[in-house]
Residue frames relative to the residue before (quaternion, step in Angstrom):
aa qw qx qy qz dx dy dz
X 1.0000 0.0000 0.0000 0.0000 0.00 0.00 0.00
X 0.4188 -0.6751 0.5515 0.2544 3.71 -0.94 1.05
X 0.1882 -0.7168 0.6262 0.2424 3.40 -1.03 1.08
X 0.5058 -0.4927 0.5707 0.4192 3.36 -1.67 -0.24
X 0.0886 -0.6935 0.7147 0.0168 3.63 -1.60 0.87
X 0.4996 -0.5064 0.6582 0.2463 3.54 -1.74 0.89
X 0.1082 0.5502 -0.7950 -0.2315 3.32 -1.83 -0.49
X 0.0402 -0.7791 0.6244 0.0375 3.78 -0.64 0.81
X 0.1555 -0.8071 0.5563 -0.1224 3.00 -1.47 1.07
X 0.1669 0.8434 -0.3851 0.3353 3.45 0.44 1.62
X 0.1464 -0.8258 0.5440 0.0251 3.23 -0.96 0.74
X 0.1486 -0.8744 0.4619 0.0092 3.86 -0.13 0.25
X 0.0335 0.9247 -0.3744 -0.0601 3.86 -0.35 0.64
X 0.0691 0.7728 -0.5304 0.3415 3.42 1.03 1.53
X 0.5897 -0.6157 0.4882 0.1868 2.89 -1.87 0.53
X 0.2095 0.8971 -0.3691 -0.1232 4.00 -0.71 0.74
X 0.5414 -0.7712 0.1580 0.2952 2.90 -0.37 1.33
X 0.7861 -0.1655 -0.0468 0.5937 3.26 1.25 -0.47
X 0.5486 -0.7971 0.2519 0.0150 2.66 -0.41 2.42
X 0.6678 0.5324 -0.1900 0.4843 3.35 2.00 -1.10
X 0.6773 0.3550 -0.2793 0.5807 3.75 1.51 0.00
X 0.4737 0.6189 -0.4899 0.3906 2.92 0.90 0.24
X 0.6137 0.5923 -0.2495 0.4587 3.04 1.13 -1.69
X 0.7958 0.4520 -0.2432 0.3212 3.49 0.20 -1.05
X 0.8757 -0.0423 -0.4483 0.1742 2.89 1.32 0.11
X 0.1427 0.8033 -0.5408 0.2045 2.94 1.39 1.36
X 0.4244 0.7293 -0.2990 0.4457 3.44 1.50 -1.06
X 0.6204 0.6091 -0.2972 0.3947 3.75 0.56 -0.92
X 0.7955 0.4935 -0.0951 0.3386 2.77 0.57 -2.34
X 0.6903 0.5303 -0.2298 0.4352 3.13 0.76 -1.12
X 0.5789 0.5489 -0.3244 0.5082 3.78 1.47 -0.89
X 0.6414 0.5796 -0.2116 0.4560 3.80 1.10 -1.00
X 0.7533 0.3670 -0.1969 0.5091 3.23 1.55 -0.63
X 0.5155 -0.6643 0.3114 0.4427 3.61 1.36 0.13
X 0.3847 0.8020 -0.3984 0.2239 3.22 1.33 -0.24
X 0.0376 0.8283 -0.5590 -0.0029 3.93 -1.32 0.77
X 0.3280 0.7473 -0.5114 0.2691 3.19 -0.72 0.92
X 0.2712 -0.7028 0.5281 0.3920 4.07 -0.64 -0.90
X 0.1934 -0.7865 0.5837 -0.0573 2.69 -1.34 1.14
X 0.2932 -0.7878 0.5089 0.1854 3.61 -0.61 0.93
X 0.1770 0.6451 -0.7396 -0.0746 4.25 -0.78 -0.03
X 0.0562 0.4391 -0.8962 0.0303 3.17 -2.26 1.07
X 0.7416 -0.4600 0.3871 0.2975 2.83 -2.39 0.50
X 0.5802 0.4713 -0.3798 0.5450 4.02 1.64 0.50
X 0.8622 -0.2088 0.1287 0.4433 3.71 0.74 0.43
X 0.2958 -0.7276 0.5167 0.3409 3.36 -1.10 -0.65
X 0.1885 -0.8342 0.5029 0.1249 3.58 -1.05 0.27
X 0.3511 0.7310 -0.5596 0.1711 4.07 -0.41 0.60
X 0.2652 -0.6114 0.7395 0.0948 2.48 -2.12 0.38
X 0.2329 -0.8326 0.4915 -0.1050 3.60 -0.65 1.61
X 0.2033 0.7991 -0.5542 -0.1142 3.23 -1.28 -0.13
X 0.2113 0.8757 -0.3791 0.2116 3.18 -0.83 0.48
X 0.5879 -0.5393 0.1625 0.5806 3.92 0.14 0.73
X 0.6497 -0.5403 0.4081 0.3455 3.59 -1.33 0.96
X 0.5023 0.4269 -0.5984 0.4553 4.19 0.58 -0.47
X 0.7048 0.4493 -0.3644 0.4106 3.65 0.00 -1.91
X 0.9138 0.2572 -0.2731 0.1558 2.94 -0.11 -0.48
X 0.4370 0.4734 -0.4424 0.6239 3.48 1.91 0.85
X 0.4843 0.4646 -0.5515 0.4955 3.90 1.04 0.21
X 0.5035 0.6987 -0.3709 0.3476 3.72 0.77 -1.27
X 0.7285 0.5235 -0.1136 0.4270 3.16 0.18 -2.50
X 0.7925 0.3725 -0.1850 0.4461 3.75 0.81 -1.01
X 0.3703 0.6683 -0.3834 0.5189 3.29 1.50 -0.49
X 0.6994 0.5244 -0.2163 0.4348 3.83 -0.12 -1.87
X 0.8574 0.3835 -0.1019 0.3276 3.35 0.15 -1.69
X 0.0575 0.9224 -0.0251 0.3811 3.48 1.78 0.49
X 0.7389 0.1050 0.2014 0.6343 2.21 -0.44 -2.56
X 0.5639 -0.6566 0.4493 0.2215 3.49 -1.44 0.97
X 0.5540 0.5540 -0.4420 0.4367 3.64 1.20 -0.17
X 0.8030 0.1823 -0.1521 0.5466 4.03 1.27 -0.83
X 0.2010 0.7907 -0.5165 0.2599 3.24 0.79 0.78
X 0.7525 0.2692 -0.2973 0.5223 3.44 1.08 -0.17
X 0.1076 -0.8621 0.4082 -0.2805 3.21 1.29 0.92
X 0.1871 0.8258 -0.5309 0.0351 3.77 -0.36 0.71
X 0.2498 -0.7962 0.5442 0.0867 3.67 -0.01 1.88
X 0.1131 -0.6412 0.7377 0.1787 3.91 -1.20 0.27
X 0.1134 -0.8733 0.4677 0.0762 3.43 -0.52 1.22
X 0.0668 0.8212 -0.5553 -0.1133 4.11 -0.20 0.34
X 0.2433 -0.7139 0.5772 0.3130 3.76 -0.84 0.69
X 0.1678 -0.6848 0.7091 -0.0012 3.19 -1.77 0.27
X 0.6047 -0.5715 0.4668 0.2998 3.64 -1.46 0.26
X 0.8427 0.1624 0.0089 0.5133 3.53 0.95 -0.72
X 0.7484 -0.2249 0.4385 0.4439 3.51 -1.39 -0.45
X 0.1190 -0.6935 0.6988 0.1291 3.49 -0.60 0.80
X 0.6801 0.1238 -0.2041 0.6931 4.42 0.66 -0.04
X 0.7865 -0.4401 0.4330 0.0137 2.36 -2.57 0.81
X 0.7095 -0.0875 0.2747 0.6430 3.16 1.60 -1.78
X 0.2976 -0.7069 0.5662 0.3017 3.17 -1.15 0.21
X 0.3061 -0.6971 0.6437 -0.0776 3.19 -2.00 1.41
X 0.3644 0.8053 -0.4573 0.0976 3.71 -0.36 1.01
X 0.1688 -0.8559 0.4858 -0.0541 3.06 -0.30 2.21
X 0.4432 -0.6477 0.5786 0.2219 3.25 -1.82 -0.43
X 0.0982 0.8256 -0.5194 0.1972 3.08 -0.13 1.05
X 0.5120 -0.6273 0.4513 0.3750 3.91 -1.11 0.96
X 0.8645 -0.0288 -0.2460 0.4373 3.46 0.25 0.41
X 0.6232 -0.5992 0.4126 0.2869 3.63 -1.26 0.17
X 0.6685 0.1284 -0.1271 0.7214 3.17 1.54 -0.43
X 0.4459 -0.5300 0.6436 0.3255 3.82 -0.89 1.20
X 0.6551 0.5921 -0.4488 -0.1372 3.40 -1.20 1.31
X 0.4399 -0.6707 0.3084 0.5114 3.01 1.62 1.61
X 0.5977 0.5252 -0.5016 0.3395 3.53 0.05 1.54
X 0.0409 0.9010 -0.4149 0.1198 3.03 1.04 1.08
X 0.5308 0.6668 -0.3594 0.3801 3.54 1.18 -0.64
X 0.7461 0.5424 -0.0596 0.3816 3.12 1.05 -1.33
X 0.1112 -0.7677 0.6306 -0.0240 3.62 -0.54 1.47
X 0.3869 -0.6235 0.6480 0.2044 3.61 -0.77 1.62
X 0.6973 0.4861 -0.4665 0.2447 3.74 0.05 -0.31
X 0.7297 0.4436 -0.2239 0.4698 3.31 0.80 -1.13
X 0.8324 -0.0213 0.0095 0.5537 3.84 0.87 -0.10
X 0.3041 0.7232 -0.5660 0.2531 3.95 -0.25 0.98
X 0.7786 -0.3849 0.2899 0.4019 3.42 -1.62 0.53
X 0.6373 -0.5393 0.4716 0.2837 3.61 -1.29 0.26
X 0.0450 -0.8667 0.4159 0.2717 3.30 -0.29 0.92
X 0.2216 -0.7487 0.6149 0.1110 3.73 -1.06 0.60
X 0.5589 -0.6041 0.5364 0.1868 3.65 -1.50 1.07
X 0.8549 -0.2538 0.3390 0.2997 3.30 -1.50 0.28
X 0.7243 0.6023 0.0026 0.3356 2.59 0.63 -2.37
X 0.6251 0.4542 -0.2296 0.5918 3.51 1.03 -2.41
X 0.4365 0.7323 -0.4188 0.3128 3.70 0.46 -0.53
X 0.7633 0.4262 -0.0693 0.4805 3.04 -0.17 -1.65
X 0.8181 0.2264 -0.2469 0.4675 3.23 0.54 -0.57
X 0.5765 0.3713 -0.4555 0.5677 3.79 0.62 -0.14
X 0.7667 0.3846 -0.4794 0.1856 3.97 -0.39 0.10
X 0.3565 0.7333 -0.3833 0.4339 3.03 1.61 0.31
X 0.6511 0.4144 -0.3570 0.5262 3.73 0.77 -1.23
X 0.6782 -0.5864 0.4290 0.1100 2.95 -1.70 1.04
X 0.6696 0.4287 -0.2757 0.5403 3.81 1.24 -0.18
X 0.6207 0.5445 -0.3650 0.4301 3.59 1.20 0.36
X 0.1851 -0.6324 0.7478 0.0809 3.88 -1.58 0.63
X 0.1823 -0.3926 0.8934 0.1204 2.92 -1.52 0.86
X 0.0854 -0.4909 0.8584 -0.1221 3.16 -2.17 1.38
X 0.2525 -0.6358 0.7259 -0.0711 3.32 -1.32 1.93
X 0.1740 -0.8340 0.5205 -0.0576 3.58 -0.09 1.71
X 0.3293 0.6964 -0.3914 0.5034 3.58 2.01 0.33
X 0.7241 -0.5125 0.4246 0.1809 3.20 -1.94 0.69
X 0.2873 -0.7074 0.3779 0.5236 4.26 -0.01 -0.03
X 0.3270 0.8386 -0.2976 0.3181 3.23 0.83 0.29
X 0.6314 0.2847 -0.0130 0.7212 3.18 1.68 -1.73
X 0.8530 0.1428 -0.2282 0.4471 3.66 0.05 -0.66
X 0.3242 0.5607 -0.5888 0.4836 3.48 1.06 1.56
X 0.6958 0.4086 -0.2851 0.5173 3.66 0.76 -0.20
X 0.8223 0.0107 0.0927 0.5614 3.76 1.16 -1.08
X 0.2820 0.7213 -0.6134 0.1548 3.21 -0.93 0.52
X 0.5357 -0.5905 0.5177 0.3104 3.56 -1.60 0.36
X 0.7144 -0.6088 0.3183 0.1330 3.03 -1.20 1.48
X 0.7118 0.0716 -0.0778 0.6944 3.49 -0.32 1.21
X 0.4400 0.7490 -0.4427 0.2221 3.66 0.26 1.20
X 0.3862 -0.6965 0.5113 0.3229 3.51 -0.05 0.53
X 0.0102 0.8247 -0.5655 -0.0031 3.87 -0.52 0.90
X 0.2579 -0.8386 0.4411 0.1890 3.40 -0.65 0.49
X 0.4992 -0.6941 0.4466 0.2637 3.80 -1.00 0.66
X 0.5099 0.6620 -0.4720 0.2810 3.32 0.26 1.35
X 0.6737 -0.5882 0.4040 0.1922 3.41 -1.00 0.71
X 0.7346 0.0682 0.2406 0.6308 3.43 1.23 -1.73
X 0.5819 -0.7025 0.3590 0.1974 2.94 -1.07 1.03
X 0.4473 0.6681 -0.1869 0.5644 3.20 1.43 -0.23
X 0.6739 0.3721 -0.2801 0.5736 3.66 1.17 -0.17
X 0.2835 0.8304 -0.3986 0.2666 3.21 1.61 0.12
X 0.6031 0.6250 -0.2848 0.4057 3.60 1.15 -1.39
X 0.8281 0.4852 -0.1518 0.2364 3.30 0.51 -1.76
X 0.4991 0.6731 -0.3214 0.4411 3.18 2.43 -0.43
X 0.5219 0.6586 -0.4327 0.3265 3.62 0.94 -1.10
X 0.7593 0.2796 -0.4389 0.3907 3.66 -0.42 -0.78
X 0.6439 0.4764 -0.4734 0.3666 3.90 0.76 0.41
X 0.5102 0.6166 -0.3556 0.4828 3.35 1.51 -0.18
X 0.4528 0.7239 -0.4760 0.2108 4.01 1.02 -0.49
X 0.6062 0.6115 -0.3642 0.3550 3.46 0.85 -1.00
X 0.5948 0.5265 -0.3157 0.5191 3.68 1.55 -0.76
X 0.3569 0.7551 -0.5385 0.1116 3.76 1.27 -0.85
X 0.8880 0.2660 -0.1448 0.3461 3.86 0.16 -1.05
X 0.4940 0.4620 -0.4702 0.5669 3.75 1.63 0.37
X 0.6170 -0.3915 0.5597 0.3909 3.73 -1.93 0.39
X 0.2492 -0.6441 0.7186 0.0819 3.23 -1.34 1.43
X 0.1500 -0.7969 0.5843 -0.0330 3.46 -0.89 0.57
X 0.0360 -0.5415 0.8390 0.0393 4.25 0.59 1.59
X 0.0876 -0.4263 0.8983 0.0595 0.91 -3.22 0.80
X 0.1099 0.7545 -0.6454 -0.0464 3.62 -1.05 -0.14
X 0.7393 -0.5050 0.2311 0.3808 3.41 -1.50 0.01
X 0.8319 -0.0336 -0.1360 0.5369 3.53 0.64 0.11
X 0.7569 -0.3272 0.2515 0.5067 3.86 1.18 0.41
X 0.7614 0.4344 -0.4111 0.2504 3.70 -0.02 -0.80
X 0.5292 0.5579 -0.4221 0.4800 3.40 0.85 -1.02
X 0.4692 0.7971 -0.2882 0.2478 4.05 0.80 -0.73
X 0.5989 0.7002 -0.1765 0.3462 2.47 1.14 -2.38
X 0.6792 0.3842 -0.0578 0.6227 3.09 -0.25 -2.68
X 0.7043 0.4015 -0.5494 0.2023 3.79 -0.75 -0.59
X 0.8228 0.4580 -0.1738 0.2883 3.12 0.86 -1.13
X 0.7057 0.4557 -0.2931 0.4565 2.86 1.69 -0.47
X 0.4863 0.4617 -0.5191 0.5301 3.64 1.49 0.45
X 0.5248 0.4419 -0.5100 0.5188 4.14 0.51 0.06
X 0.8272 0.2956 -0.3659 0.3075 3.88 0.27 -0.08
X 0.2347 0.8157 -0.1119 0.5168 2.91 2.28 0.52
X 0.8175 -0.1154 -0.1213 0.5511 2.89 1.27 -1.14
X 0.8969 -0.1414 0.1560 0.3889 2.97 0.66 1.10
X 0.4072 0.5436 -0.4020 0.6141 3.60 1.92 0.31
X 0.5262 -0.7288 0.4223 0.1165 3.37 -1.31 1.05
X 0.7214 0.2670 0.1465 0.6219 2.32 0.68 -2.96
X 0.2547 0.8398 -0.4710 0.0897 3.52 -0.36 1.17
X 0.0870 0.8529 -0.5024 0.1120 3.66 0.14 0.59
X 0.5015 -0.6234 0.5918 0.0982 3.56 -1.70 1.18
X 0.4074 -0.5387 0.6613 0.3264 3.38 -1.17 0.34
X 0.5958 -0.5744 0.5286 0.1887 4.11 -1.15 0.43
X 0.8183 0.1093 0.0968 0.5559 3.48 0.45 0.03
X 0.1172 -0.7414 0.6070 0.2609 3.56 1.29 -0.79
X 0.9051 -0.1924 -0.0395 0.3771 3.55 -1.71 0.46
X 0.7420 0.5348 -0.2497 0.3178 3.18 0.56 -1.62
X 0.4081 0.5097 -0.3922 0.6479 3.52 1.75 -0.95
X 0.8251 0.3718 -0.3713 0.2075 3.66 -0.93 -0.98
X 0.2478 0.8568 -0.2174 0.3964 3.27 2.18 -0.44
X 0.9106 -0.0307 0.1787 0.3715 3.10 0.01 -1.95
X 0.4952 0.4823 -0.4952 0.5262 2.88 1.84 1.14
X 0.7536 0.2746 -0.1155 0.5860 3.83 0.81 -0.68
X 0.6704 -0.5045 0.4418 0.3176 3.39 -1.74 0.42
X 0.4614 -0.7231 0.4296 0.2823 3.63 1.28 0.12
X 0.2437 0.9072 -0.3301 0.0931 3.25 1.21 0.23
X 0.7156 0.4354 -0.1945 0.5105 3.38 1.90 -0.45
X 0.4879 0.6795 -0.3400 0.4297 2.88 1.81 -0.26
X 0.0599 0.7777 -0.6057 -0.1575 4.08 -0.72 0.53
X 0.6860 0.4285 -0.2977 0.5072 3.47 -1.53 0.26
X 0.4806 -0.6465 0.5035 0.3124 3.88 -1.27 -0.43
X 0.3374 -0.7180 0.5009 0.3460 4.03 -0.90 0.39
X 0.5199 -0.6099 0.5293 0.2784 3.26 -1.29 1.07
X 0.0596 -0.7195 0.6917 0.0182 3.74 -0.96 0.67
X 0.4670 -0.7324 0.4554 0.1952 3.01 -1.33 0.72
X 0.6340 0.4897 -0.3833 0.4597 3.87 0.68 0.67
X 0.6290 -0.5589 0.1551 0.5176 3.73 -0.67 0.31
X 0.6788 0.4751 -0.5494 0.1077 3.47 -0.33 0.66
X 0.4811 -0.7330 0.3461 0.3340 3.18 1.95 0.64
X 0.9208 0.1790 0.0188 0.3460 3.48 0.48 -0.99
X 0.0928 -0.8996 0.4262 0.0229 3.78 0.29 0.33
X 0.0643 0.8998 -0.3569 -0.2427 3.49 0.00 0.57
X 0.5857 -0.6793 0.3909 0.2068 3.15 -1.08 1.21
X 0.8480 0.1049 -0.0964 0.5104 3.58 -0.04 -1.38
X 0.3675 -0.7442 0.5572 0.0230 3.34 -0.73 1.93
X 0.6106 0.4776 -0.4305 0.4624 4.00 0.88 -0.22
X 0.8483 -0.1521 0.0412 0.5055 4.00 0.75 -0.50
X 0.4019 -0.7831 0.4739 -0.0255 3.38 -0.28 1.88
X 0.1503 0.8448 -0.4961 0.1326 3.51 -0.35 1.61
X 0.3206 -0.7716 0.5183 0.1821 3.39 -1.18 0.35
X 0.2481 0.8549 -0.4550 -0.0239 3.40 -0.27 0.91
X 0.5317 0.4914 -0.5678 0.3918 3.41 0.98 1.54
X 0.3323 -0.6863 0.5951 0.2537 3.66 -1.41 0.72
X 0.6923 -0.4362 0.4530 0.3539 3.16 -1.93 0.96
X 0.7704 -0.5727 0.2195 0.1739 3.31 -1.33 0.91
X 0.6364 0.5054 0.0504 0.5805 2.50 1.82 -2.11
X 0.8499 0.0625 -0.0595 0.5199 3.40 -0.04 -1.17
X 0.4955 -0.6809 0.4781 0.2494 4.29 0.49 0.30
X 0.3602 0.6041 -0.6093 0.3662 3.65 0.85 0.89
X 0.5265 -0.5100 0.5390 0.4149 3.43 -1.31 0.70
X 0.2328 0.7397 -0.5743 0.2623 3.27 -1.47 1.59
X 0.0039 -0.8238 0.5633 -0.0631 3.55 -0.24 1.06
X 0.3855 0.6787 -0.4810 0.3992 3.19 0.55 1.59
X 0.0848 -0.8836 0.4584 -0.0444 3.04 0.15 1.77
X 0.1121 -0.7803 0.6094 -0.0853 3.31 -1.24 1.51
X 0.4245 -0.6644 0.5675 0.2372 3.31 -1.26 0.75
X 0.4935 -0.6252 0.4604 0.3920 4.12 -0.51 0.94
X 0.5328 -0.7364 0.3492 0.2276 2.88 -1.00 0.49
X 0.5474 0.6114 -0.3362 0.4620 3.11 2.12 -0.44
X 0.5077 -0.6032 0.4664 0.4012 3.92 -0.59 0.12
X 0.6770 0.6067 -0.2153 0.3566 3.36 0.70 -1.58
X 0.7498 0.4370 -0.1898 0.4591 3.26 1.80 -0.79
X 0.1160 -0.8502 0.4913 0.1493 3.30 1.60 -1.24
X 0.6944 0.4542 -0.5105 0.2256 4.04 0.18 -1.31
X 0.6462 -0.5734 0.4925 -0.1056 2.45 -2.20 0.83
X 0.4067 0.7729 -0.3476 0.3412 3.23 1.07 1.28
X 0.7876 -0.3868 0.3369 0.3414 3.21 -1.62 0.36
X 0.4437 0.7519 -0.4705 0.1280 3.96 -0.81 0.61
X 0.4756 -0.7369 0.4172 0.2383 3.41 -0.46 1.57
X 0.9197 -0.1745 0.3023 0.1799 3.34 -1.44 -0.14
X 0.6253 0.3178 -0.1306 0.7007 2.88 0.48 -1.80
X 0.8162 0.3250 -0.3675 0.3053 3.41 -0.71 -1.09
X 0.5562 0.5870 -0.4467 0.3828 3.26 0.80 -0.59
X 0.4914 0.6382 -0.1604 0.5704 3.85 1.21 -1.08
X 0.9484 0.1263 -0.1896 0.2205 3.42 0.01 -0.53
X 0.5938 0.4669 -0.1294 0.6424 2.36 2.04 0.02
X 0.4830 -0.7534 0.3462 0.2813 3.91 1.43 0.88
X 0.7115 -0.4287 0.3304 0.4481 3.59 0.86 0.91
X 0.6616 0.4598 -0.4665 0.3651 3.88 1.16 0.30
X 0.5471 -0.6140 0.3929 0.4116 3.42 -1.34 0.40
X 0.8700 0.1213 -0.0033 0.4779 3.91 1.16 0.08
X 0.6356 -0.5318 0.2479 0.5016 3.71 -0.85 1.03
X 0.4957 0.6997 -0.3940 0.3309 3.61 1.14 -1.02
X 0.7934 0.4010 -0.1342 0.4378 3.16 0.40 -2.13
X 0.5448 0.6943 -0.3133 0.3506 3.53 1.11 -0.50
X 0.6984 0.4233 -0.0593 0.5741 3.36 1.05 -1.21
X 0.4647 0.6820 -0.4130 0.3851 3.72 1.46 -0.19
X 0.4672 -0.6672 0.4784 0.3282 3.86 -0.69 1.56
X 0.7203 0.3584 -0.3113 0.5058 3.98 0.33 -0.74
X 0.4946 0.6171 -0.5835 0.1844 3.98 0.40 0.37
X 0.4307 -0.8261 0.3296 0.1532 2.98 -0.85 1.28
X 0.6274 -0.5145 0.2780 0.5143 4.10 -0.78 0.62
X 0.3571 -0.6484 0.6283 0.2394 3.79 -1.00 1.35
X 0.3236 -0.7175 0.5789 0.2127 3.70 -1.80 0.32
X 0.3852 -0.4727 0.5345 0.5852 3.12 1.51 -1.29
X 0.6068 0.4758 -0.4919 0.4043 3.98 0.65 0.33
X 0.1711 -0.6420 0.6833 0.3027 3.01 0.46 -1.58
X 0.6197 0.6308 -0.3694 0.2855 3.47 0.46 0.72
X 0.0156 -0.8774 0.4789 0.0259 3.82 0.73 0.39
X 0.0059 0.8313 -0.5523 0.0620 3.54 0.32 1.72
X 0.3938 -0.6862 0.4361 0.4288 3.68 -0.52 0.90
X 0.7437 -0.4045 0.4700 0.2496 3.51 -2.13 0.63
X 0.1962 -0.8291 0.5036 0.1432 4.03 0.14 0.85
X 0.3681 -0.7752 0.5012 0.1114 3.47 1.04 0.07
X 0.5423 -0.5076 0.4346 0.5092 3.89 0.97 0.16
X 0.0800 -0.7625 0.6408 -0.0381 3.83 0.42 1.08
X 0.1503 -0.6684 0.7277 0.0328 3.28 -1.50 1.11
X 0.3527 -0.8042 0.4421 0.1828 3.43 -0.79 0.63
X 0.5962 0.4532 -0.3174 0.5817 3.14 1.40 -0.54
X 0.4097 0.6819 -0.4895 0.3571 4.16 0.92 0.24
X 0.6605 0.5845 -0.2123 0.4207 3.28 0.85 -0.95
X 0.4671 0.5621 -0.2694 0.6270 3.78 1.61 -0.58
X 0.1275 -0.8332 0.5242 0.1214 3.78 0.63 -0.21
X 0.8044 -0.3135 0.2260 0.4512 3.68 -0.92 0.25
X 0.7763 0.3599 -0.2772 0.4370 3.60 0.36 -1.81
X 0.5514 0.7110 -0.2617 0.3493 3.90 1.58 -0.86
X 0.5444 0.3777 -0.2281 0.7134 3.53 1.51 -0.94
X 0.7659 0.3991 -0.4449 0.2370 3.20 -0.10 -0.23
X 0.5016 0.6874 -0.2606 0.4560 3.27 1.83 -0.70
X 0.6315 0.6430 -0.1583 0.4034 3.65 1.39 -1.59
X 0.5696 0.5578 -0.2667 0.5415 3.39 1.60 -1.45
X 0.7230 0.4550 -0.3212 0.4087 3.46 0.26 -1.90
X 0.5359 0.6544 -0.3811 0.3732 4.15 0.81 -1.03
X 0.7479 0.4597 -0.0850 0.4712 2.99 0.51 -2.17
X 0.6776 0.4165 -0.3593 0.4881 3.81 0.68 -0.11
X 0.5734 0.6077 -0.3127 0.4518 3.16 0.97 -1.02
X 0.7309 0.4953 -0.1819 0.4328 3.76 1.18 -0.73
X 0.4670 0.6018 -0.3193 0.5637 2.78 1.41 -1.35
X 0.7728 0.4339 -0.2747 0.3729 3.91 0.13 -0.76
X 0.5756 0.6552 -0.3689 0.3214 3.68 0.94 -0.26
């Protein structure tokens, strides 16, 4: 019998005090709950995307929302038939989103936020940009129509785009990204320097997803778990990236097959096929290319993965001393 699974997607800016116990034992919980995915904690918040049967993962959702630091917590929830990850991964890391913007607290000052809904109507008026603050990677397959996109790789190159964005300096800037965070810091380093009218999409795509018919949305949004692709606008279904190799419309995204190369790009079938799962004659002919399947997907060898391994020795031991320590109250 098919169960029902969550895939949650959430992001959360609160202060923690100590990001490395937290971890250990949020790390727990989530292992206790069957839960898989990656999760990020710094002493600004936490960030993941999960999945994992719908009880665990409305115990999860209620768990979070609780504690008074993520009570304002905002989950984007999509079901699915299965596991959307392999395993679960929960690190520490100075920020929740990689973007050498540490200075910058989304709480005390960030873009305006606007709904789905305010959407739709404010990008119509002629003094407004939507600004896709995403990699070209993601908004080479999808993006909202008439979007400024930017040529970067990583978010983190985010900074170096702004002084090309000036010409927008005195119309309503409208971020977006795939579920909001990247949002946060974007927008609030555009009012930083010197951007006025700046506002965030709520939720970024995946929110605009599963409130509206997606109607502005073309192509599909890259997500970060295995279905790569998500489709957004449910009233007319478009493709508007071409296959690496040969430039037919194609939004079939494959890792090259060479290691050395790795990128992450659009390639159809055929070419995939004739070309062993690489993105080019180059990568094709490359001594370390690795054995194509017909995915393009080169998931590492789990090896019997324990989740609770990752908690390492002193970590369980910390969990025990916690859990007793409670057990005693």
């Amino acid at each position: 019998m098919q169960q029902d699974y969550y895939i949650l997607l959430y992001y959360c800016y609160t202060s923690i005090a100590d990001p490395e116990a937290f971890r250990l034992q949020h790390h727990q919980y989530c292992a206790d709950l069957g839960l898989k995915g990656r999760i990020i904690v710094a002493s600004e918040g936490i960030n993941g995307t999960v999945s994992g049967l719908a009880t665990a993962c409305e115990a999860y959702m209620a768990h979070l929302k609780a504690d008074p630091a993520f009570a304002h917590i905002d989950f984007k929830v999509d079901t699915h038939g299965q596991h959307a990850f392999q395993k679960l991964n929960v690190r520490v890391k100075p920020e929740i989103v990689h973007a050498d913007l540490q200075h910058i607290n989304p709480t005390k000052r960030t873009g305006v936020h606007i709904s789905p809904q305010e959407l739709d109507v404010m990008r119509k008026e002629a003094d407004v940009v939507l600004l896709d603050v995403r990699s070209k990677y993601e908004h080479q397959v999808g993006k909202f129509k008439d979007a400024v996109t930017l040529d970067i790789n990583h978010f983190r190159e985010f900074q170096k785009q702004v002084p090309h964005l000036k010409q927008y300096k005195e119309k309503k800037i409208i971020t977006y990204c795939t579920g909001g965070i990247k949002c946060e810091k974007a927008s609030a380093y555009l009012l930083e320097q010197g951007f006025e009218n700046v506002y965030q999409l709520h939720g970024g795509i995946i929110n605009y997803g599963n409130e509206t018919a997606g109607e502005a949305f073309e192509g599909k949004c890259y997500v970060f778990d295995n279905r790569i692709l998500k489709d957004i606008n449910t009233k007319q279904a478009t493709t508007i990236s071409k296959c690496h190799a040969c430039a037919t419309a194609c939004d079939r995204m494959v890792n090259c097959a060479n290691p050395d190369c790795n990128e992450h790009v659009p390639l159809c079938a055929a070419c995939g096929e004739r070309l062993g799962g690489a993105c080019s004659e180059a990568c094709q002919s490359h001594p370390h290319k690795r054995q194509y399947d017909g995915t393009g997907y080169y998931v590492k060898q789990l090896n019997g993965y324990d989740p609770y391994h990752a908690l390492g020795a002193a970590g369980k031991t910390a969990i025990a001393q916690m859990q007793s320590s409670l057990k005693s109250l």
